[in-house]
PDB file of N, CA, C and O in Angstrom:
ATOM      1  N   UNK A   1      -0.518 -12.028   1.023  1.00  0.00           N
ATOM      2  CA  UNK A   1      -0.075 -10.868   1.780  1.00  0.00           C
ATOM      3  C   UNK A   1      -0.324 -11.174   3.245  1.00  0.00           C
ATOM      4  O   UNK A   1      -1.479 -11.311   3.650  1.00  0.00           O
ATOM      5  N   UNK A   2       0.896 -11.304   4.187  1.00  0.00           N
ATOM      6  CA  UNK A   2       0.510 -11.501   5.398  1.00  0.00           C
ATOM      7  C   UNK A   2       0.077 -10.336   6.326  1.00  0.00           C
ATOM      8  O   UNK A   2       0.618  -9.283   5.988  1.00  0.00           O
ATOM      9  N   UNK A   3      -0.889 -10.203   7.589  1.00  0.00           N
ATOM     10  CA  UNK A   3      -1.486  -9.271   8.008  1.00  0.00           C
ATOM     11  C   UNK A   3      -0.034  -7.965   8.268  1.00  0.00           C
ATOM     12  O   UNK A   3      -0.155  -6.747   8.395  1.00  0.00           O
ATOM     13  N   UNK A   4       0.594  -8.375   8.271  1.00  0.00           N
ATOM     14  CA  UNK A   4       1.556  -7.538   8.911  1.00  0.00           C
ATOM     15  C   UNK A   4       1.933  -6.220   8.093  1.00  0.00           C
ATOM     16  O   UNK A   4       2.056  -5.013   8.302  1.00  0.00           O
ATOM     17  N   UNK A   5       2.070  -7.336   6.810  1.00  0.00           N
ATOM     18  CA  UNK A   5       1.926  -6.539   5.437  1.00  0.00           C
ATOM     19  C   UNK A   5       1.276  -5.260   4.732  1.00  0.00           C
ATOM     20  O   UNK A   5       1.619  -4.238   4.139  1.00  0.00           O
ATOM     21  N   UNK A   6      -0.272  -6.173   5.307  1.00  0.00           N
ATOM     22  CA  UNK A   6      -1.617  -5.138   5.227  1.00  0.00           C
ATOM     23  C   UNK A   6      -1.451  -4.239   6.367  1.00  0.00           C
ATOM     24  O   UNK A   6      -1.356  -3.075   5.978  1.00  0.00           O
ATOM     25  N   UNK A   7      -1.395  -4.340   7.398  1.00  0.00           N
ATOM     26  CA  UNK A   7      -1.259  -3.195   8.838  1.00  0.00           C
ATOM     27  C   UNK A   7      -0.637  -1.837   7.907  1.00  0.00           C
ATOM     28  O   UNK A   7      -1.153  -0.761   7.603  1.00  0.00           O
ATOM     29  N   UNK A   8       1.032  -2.580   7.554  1.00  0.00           N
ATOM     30  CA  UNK A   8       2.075  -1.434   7.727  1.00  0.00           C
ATOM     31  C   UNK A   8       1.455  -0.899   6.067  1.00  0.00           C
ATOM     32  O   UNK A   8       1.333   0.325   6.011  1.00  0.00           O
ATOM     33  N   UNK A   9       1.166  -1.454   5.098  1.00  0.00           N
ATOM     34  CA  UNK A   9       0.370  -0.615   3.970  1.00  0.00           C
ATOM     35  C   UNK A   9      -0.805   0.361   4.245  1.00  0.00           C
ATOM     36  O   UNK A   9      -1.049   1.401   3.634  1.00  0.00           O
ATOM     37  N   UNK A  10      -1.438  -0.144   5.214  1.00  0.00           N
ATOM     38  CA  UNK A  10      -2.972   0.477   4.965  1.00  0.00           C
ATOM     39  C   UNK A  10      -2.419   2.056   6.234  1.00  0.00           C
ATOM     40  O   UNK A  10      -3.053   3.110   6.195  1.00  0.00           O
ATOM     41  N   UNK A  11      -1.036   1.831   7.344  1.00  0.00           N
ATOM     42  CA  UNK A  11      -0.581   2.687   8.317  1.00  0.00           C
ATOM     43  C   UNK A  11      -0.175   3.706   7.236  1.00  0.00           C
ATOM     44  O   UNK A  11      -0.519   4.865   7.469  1.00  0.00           O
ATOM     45  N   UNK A  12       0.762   3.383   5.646  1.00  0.00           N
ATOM     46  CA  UNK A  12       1.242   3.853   5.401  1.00  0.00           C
ATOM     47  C   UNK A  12       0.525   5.160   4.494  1.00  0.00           C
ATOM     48  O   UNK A  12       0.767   6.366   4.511  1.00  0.00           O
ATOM     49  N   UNK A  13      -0.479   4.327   3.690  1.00  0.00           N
ATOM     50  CA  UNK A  13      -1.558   4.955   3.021  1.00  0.00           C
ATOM     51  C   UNK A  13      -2.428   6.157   4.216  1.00  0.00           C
ATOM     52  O   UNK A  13      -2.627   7.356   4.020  1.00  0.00           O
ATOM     53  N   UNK A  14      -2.740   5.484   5.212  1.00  0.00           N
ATOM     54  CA  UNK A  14      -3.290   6.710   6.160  1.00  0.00           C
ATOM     55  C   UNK A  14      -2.411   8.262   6.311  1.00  0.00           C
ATOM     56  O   UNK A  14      -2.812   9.421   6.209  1.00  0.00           O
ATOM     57  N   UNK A  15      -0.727   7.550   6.667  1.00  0.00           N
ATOM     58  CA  UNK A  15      -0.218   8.688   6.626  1.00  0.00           C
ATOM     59  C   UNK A  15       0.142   9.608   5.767  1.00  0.00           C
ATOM     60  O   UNK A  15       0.316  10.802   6.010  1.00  0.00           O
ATOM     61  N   UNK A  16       0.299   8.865   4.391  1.00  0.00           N
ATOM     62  CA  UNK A  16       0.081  10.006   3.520  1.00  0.00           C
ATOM     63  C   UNK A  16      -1.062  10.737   3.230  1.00  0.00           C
ATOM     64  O   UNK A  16      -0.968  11.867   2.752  1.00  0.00           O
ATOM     65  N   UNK A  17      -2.362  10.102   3.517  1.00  0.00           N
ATOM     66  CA  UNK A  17      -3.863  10.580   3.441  1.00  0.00           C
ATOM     67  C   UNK A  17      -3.578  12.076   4.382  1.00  0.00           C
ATOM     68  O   UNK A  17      -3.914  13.195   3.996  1.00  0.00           O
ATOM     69  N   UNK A  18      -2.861  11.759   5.724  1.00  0.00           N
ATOM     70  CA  UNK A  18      -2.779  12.829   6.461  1.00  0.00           C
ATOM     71  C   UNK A  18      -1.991  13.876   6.081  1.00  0.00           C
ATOM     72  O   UNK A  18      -2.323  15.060   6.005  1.00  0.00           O
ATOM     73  N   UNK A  19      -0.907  13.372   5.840  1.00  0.00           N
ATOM     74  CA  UNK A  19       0.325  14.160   5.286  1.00  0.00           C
ATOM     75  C   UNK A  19      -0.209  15.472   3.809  1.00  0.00           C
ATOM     76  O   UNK A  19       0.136  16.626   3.553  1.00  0.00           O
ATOM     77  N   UNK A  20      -1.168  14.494   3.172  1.00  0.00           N
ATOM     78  CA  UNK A  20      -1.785  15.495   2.186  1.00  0.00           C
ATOM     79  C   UNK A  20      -2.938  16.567   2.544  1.00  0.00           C
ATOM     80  O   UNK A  20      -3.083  17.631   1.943  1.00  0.00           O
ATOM     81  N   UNK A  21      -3.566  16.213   3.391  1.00  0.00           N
ATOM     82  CA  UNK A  21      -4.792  16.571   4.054  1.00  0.00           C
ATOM     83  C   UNK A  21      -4.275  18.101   4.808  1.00  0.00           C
ATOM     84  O   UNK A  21      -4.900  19.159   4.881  1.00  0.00           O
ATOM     85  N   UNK A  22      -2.815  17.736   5.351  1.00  0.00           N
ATOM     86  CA  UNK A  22      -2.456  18.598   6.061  1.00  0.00           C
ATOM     87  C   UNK A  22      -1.760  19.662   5.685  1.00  0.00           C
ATOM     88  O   UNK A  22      -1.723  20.749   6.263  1.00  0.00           O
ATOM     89  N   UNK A  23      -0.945  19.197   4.255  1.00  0.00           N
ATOM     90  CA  UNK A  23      -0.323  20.036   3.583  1.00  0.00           C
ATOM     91  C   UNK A  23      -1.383  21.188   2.573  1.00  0.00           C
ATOM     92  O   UNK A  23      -1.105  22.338   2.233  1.00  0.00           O
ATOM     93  N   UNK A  24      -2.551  20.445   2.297  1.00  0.00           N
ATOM     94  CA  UNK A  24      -3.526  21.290   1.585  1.00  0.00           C
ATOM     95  C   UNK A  24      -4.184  22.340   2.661  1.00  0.00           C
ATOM     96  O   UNK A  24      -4.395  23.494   2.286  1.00  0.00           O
ATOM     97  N   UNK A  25      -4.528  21.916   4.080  1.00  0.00           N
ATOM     98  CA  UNK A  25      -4.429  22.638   5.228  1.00  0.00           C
ATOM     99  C   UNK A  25      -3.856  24.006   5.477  1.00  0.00           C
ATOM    100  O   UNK A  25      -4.325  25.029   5.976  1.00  0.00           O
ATOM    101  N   UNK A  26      -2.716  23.695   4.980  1.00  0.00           N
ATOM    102  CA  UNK A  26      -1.884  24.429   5.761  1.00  0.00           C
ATOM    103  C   UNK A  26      -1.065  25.181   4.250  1.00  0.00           C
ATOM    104  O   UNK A  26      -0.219  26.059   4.420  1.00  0.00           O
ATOM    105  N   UNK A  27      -1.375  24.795   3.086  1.00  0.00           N
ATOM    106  CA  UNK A  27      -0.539  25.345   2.414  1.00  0.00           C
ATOM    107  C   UNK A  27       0.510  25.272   1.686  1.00  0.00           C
ATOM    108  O   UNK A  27       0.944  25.926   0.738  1.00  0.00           O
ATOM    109  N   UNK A  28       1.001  23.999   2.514  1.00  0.00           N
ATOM    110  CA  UNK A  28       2.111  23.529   2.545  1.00  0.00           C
ATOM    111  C   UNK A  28       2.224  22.322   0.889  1.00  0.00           C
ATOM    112  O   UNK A  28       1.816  21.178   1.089  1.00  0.00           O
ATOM    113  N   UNK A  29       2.617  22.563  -0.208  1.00  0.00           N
ATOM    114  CA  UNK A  29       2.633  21.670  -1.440  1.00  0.00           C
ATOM    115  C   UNK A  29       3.613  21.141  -0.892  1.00  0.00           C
ATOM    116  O   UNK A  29       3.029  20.174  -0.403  1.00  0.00           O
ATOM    117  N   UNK A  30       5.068  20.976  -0.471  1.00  0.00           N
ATOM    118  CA  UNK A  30       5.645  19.457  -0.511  1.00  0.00           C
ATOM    119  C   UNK A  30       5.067  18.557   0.317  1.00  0.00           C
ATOM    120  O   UNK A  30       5.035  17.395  -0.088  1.00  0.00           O
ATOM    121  N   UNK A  31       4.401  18.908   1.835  1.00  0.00           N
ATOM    122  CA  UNK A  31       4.000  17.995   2.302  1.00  0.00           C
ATOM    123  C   UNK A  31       2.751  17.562   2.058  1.00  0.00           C
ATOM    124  O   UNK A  31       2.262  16.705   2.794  1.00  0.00           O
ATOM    125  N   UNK A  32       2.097  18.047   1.071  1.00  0.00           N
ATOM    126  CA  UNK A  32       0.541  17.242  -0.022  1.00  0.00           C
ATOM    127  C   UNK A  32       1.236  16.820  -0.649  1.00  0.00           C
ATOM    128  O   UNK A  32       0.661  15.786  -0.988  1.00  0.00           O
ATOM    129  N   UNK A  33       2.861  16.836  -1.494  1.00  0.00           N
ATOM    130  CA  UNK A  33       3.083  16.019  -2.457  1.00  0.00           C
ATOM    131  C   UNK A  33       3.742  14.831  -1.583  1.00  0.00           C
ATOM    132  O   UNK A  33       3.566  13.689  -2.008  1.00  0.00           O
ATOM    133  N   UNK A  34       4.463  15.002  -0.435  1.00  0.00           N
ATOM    134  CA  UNK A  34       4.996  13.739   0.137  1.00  0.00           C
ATOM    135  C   UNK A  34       3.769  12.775   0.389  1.00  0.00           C
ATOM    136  O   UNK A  34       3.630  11.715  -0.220  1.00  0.00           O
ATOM    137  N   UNK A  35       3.024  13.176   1.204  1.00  0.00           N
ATOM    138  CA  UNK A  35       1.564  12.443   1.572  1.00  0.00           C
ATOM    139  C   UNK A  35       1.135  11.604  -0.033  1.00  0.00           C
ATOM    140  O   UNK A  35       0.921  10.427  -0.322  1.00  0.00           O
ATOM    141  N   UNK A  36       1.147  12.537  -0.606  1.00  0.00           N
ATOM    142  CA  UNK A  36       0.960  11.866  -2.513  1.00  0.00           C
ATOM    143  C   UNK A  36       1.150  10.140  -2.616  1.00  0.00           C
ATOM    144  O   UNK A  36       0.589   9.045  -2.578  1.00  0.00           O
ATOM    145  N   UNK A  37       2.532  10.944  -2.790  1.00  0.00           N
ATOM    146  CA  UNK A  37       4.026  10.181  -2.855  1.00  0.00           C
ATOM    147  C   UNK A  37       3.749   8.511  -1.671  1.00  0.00           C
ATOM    148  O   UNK A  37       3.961   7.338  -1.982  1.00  0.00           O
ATOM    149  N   UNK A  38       3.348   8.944  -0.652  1.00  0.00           N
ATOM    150  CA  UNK A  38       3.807   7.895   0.721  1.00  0.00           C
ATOM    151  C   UNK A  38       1.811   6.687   0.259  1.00  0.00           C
ATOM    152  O   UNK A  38       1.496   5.515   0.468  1.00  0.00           O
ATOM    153  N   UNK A  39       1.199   7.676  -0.274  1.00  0.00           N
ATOM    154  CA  UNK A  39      -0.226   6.996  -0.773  1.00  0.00           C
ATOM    155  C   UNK A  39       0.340   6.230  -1.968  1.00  0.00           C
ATOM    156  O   UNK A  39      -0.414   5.269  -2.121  1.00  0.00           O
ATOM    157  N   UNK A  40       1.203   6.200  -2.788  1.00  0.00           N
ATOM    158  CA  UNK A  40       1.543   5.579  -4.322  1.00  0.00           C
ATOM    159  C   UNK A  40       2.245   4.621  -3.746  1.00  0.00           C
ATOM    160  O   UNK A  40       1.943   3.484  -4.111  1.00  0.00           O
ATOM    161  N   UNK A  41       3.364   4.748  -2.701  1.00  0.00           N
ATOM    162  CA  UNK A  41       4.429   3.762  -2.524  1.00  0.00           C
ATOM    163  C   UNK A  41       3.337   2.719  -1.857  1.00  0.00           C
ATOM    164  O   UNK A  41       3.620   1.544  -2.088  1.00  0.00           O
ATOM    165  N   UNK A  42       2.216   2.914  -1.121  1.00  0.00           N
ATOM    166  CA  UNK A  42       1.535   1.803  -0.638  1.00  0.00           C
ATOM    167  C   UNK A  42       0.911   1.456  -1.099  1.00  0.00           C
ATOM    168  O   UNK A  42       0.636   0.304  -0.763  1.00  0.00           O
ATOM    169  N   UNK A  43       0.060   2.074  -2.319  1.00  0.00           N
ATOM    170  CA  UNK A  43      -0.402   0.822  -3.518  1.00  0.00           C
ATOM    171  C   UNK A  43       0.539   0.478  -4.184  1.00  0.00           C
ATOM    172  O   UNK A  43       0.266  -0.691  -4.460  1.00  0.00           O
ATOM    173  N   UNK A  44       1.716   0.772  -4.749  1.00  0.00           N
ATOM    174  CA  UNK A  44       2.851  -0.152  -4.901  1.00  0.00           C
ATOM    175  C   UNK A  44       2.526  -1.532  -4.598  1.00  0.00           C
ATOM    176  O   UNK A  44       2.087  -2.489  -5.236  1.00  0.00           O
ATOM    177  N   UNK A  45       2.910  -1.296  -3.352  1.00  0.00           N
ATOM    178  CA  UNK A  45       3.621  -2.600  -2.558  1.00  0.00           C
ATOM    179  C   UNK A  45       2.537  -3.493  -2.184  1.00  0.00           C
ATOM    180  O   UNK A  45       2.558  -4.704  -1.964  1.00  0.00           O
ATOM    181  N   UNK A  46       1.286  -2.388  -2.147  1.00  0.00           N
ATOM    182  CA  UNK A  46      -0.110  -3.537  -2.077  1.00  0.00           C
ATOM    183  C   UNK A  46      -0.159  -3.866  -3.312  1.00  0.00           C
ATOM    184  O   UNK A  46      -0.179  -5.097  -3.327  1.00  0.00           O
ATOM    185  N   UNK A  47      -0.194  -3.408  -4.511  1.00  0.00           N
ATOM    186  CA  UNK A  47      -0.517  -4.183  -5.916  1.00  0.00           C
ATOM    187  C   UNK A  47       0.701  -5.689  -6.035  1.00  0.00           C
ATOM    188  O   UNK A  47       0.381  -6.769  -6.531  1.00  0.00           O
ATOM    189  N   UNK A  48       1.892  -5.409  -5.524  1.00  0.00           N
ATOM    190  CA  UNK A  48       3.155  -6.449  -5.390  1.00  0.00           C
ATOM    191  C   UNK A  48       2.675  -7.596  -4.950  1.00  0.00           C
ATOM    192  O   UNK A  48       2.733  -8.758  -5.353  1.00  0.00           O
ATOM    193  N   UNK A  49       2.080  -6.938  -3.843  1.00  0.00           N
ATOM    194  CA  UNK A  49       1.378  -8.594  -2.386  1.00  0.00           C
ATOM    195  C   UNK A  49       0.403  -9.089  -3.159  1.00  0.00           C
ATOM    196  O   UNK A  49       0.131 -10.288  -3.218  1.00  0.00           O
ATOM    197  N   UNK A  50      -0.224  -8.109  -3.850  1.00  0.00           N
ATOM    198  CA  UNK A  50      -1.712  -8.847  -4.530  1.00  0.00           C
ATOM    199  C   UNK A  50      -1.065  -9.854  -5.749  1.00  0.00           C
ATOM    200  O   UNK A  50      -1.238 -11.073  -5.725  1.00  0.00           O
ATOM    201  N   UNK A  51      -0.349  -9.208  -6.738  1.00  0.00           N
ATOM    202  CA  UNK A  51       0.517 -10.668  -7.430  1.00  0.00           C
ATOM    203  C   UNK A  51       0.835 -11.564  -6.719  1.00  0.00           C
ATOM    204  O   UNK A  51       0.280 -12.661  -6.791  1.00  0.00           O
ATOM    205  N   UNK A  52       1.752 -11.311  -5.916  1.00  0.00           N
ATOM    206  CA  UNK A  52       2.244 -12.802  -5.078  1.00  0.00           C
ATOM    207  C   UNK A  52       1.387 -13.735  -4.513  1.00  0.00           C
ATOM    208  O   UNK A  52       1.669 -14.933  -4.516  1.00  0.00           O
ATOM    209  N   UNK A  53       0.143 -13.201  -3.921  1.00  0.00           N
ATOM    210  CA  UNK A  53      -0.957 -13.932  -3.563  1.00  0.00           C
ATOM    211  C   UNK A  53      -1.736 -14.800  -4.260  1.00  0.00           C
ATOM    212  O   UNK A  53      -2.103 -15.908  -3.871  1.00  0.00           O
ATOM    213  N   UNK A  54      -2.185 -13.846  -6.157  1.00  0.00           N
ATOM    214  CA  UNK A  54      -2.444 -14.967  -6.775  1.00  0.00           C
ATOM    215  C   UNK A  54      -1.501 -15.695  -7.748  1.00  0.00           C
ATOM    216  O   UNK A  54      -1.953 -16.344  -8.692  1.00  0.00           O
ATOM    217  N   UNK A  55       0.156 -15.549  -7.442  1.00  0.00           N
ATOM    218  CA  UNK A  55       0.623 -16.425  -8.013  1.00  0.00           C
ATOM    219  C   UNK A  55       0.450 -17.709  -7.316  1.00  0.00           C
ATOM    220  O   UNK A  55       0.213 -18.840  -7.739  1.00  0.00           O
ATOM    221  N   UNK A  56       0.629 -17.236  -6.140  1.00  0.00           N
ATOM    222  CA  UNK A  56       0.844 -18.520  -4.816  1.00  0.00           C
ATOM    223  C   UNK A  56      -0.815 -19.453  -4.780  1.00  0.00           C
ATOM    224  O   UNK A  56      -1.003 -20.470  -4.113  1.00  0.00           O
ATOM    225  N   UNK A  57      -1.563 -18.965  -5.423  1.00  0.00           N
ATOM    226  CA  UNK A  57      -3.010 -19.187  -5.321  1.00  0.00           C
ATOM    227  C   UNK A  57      -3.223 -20.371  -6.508  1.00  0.00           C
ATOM    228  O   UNK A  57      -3.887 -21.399  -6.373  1.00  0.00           O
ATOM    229  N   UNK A  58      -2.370 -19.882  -7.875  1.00  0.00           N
ATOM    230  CA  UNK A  58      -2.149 -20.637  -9.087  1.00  0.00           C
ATOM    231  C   UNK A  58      -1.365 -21.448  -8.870  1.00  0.00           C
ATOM    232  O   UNK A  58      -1.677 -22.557  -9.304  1.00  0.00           O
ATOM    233  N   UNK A  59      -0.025 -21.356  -8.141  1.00  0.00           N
ATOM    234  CA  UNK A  59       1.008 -23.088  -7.983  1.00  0.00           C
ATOM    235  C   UNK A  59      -0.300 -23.586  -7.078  1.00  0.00           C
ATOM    236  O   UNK A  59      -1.105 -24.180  -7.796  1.00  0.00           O
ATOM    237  N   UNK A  60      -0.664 -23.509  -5.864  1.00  0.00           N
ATOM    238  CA  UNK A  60      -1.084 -24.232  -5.113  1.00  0.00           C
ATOM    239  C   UNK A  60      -2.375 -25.037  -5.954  1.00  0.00           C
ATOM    240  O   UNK A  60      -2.830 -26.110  -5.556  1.00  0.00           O
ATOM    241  N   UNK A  61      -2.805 -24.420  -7.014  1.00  0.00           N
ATOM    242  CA  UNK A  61      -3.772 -25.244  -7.765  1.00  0.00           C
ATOM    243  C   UNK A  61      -3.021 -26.284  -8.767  1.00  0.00           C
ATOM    244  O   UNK A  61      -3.296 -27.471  -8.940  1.00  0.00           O
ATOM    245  N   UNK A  62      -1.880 -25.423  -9.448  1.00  0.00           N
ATOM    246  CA  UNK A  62      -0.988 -26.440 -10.291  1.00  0.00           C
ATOM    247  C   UNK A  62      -0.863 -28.089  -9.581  1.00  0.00           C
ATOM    248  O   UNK A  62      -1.228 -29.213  -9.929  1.00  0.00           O
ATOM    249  N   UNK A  63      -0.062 -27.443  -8.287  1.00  0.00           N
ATOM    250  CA  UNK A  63       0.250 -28.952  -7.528  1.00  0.00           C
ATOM    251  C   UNK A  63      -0.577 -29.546  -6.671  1.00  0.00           C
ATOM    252  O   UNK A  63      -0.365 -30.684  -6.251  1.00  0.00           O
ATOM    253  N   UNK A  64      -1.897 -28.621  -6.231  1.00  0.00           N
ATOM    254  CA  UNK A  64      -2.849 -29.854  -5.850  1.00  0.00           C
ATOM    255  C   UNK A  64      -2.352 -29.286  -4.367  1.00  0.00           C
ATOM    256  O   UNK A  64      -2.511 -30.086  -3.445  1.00  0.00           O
ATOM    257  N   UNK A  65      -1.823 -28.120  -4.063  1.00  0.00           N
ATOM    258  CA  UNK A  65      -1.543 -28.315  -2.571  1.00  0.00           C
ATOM    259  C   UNK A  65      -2.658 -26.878  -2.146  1.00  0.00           C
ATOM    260  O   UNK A  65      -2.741 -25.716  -2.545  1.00  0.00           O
ATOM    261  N   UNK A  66      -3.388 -27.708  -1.145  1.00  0.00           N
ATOM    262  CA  UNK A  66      -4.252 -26.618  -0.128  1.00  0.00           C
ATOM    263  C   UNK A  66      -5.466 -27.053  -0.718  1.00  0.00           C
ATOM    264  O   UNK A  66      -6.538 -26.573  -0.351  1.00  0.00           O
TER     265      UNK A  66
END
């Protein structure tokens, strides 16, 4: 997972942290469920990077590279 990756996941996870925080705030259930919602899509895409990392972790042992 390159940093860029992690930034815009961990930006994305914050804003739904907020987005929910604010909707429970205020009352507001779709925007606690979007905030939900915007927290799931970024462990998504962080659980995605985390495969790719240790696939890329397993060839590089297969072939001896790194």
């Amino acid at each position: 997972m390159s940093m860029d990756d992690k930034f815009r996941n961990k930006a994305d996870d914050l804003k739904g942290k907020a987005k929910e925080a604010g909707g429970a705030v205020t009352g507001d259930e779709d925007l606690k469920n979007e905030g939900k919602a915007e927290q799931a899509g970024a462990a998504v895409k962080k659980g995605v990077e985390d495969v790719k990392d240790a696939a890329s972790k397993v060839k590089d042992k297969l072939t001896g590279d790194k």
